[in-house]
N, C-alpha and C positions, 0 to 999 in steps of 0.2 A: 209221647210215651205215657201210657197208664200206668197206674201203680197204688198203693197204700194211702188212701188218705187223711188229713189229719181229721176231719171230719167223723169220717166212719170206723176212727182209733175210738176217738173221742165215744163219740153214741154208742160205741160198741162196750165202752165200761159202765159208762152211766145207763146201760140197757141190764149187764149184770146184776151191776149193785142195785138196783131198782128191781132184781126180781129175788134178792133173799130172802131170806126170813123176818130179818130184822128192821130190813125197810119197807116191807109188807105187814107189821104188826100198827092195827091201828089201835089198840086197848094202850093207855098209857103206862106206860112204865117207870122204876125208879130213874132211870136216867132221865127222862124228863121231866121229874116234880120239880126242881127247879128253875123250869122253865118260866117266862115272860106272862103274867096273870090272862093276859088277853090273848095268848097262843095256845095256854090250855085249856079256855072256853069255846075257842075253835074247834080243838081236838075233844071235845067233851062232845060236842053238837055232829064230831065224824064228817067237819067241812073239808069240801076238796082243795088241794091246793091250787091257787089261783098263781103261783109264779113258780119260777125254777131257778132261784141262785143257783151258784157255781161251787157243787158240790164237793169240787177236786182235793180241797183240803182235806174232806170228812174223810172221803174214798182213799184217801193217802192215808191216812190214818187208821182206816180198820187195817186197812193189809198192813200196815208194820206191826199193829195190835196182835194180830191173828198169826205174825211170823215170831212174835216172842211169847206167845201163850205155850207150844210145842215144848220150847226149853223150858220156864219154867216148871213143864209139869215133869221133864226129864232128868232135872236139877233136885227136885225136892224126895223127899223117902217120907212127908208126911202128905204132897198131897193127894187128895182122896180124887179128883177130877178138874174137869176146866169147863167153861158151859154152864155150869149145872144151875136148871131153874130152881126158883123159889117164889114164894107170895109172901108178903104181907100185909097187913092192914088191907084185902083184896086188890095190892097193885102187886105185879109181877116184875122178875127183873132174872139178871141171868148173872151169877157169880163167874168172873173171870176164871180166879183159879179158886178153889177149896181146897184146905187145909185143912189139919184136927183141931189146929189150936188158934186160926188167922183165916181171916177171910181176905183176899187179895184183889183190886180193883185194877185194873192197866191204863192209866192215862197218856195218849202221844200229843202233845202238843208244843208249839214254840216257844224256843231258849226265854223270850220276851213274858210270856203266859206264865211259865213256871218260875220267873221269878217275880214276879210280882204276886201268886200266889203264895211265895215265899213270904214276901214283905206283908202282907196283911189277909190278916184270919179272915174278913167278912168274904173277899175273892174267892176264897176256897169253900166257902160254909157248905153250899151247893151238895160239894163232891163228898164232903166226909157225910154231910144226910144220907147218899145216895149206896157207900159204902155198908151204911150203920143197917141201910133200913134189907140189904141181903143180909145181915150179919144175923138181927131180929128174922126172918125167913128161914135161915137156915137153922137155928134155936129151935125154932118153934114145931119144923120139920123133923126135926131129934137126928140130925145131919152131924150137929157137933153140937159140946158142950161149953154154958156159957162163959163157967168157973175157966179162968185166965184166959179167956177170948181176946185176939184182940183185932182190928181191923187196919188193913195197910192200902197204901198207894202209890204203885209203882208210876213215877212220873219219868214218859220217855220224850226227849224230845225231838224234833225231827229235824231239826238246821244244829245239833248239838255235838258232842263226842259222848264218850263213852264214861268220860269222868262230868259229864254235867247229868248223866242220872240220878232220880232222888227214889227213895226207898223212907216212905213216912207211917210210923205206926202208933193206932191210939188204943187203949182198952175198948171192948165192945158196949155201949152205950145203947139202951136201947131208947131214953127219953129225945138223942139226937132225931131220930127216926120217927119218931111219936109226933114232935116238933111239925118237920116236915109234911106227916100226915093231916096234922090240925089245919098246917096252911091250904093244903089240898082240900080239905071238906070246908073250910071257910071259900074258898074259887065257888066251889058247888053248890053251897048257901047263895051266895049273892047271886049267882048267875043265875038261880033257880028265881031267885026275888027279883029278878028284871034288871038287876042292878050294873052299871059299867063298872067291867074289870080294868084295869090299868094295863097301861099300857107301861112297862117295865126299861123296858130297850128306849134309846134314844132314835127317834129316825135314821138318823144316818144310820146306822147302827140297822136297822128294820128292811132298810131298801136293799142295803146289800144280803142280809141272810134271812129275812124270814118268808116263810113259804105263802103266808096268806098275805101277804106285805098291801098287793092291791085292794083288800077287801077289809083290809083294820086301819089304813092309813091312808087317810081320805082329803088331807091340807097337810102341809107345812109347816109345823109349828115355830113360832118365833125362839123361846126360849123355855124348852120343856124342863120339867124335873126327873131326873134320872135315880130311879127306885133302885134297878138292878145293882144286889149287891160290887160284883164282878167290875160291872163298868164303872162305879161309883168307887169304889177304889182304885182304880185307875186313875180317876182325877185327880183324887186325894191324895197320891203318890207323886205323879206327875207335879203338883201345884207344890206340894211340900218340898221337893227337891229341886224346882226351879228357884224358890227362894232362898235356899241354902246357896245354888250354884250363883244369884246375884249378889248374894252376900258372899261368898267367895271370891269374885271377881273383883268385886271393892275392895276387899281386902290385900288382894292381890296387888291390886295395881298402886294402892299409896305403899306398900312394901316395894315394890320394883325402883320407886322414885329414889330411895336410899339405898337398894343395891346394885343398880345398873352399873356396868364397869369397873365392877369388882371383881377380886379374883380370893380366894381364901375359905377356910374351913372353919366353921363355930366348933364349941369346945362340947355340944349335944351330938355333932354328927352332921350337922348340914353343910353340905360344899356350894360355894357360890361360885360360878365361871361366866364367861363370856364368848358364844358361837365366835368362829372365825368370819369374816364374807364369805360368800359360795363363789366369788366369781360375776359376770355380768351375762346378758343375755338380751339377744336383740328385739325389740320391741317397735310396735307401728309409732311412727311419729308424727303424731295427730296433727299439731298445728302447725307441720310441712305439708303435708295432706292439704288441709283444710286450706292453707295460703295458695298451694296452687290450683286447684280449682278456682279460686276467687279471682288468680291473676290471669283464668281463660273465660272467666265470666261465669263458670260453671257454678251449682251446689252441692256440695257433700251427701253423696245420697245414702238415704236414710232406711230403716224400715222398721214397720210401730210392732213396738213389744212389749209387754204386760211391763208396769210400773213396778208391778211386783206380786207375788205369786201366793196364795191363799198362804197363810201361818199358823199352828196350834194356838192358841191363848188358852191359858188356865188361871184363874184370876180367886183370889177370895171375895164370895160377895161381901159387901159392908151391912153390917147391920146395926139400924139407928137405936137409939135407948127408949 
């Protein structure tokens, strides 16, 4: 029996989303000046992409992007539209939603993303540029005015509820934006001066999403330096609260040695108790196993499996005097 295939599901959205607007624009944009130094000299030069990650996340995200744009602009009595282009500094960019007095971004991305977003400014820096530098466009358009402007970031998530959205708002800034542009005319200096732009992203990090991956990533690298704000607080978070939760553990556990098989209440609030057993539960028993094979001459057969299975390490480097 023929039928629907997943194949031709599949090609059939990544043939849509491949024929908008927005993934037919090759002129850079604010959403991507903070991109990876060496994917925007790609995109400078109008190189083709030589690979095709697996877009599905992006795609997943504009359409829930594009299903809460509608309500917002139905919710609001100030805003003025959704869409609406603008320039600045000659990069273009498309304000989600416009307001009189707030410029509005729509971010969808995971529970995971947006908090560590949360936990540190340099993660985020990116996105408030990207906000700021519509906010300078729309200013300078005579769209709205700057006097009490401010810029906001609806952060949706996509594995979330309805109580883990964030709603982030700063005054309109327009040297954020200015910022961001310097860094893009310095890309443009170098590249024009022959010079190597950095590589930003970590490999792993490259192989799986970036579109020129074959054509900028040419070895291996043993242990690179990680520039990208984003992933670089990732570690820094990660590393930081590994060593809190070792030093939790320790502590834990010479406390445990003084309360195990206690029962009682401190005079602060804390209750100490003690699980009941669950009960028993039958289990293979090996060296009846293992004896009788041996007493028919046989050997316990075996089959080879990984020692053990790759693990995150986050480590502070040591640095000598």
């Amino acid at each position: 029996m023929s039928g629907v295939t997943l194949d031709a599901v599949i090609g059939s959205i990544r043939a849509e989303n491949a024929a908008t607007a927005r993934s037919q624009q090759t002129e850079i944009g604010w959403s991507e000046l903070g991109d990876c130094e060496a994917l925007l000299g790609y995109k400078l030069d109008g190189t083709w992409e030589t690979d095709e990650p697996d877009d599905w996340g992006a795609i997943r995200g504009t359409w829930l992007h594009e299903h809460v744009l509608p309500h917002m602009l139905a919710a609001g009595a100030d805003v003025i539209g959704t869409e609406v282009s603008v320039v600045y500094g000659g990069v273009p960019g498309h304000v989600d939603v416009l307001e009189r007095h707030r410029i509005d971004d729509v971010k969808t991305s995971r529970l995971a993303n947006i908090a560590m977003w949360e936990a540190d400014e340099q993660a985020v820096a990116a996105k408030w540029q990207q906000v700021q530098g519509y906010a300078a466009g729309a200013v300078d358009a005579g769209l709205v005015d700057p006097d009490g402007l401010t810029v906001a970031l609806w952060l949706v998530p996509i594995d979330g509820r309805f109580t883990d959205w964030r709603l982030w708002e700063r005054p309109f800034d327009r040297a954020v934006a200015d910022a961001a542009l310097d860094r893009f005319d310095g890309i443009r200096q170098r590249k024009a001066a022959g010079e190597r732009l950095r590589q930003e992203k970590p490999y792993g990090w490259c192989k799986d999403w970036c579109p020129v991956f074959s054509l900028c990533r040419d070895t291996v690298p043993d242990l690179e330096m990680i520039s990208d704000p984003e992933i670089a607080a990732a570690a820094r978070i990660y590393g930081e609260q590994q060593a809190i939760e070792s030093a939790a553990a320790k502590a834990k556990k010479q406390a445990a040695a003084l309360l195990r098989g206690l029962r009682g209440v401190t005079a602060d609030g804390w209750q100490v108790t003690m699980t009941s057993p669950s009960g028993t539960k039958d289990v293979l028993d090996e060296q009846r196993i293992a004896a009788d094979y041996a007493a028919n001459g046989l050997l316990v057969p075996t089959i080879p499996t990984p020692t053990s299975s790759p693990s995150l390490r986050v480590t502070r480097v040591k640095v000598t005097p």
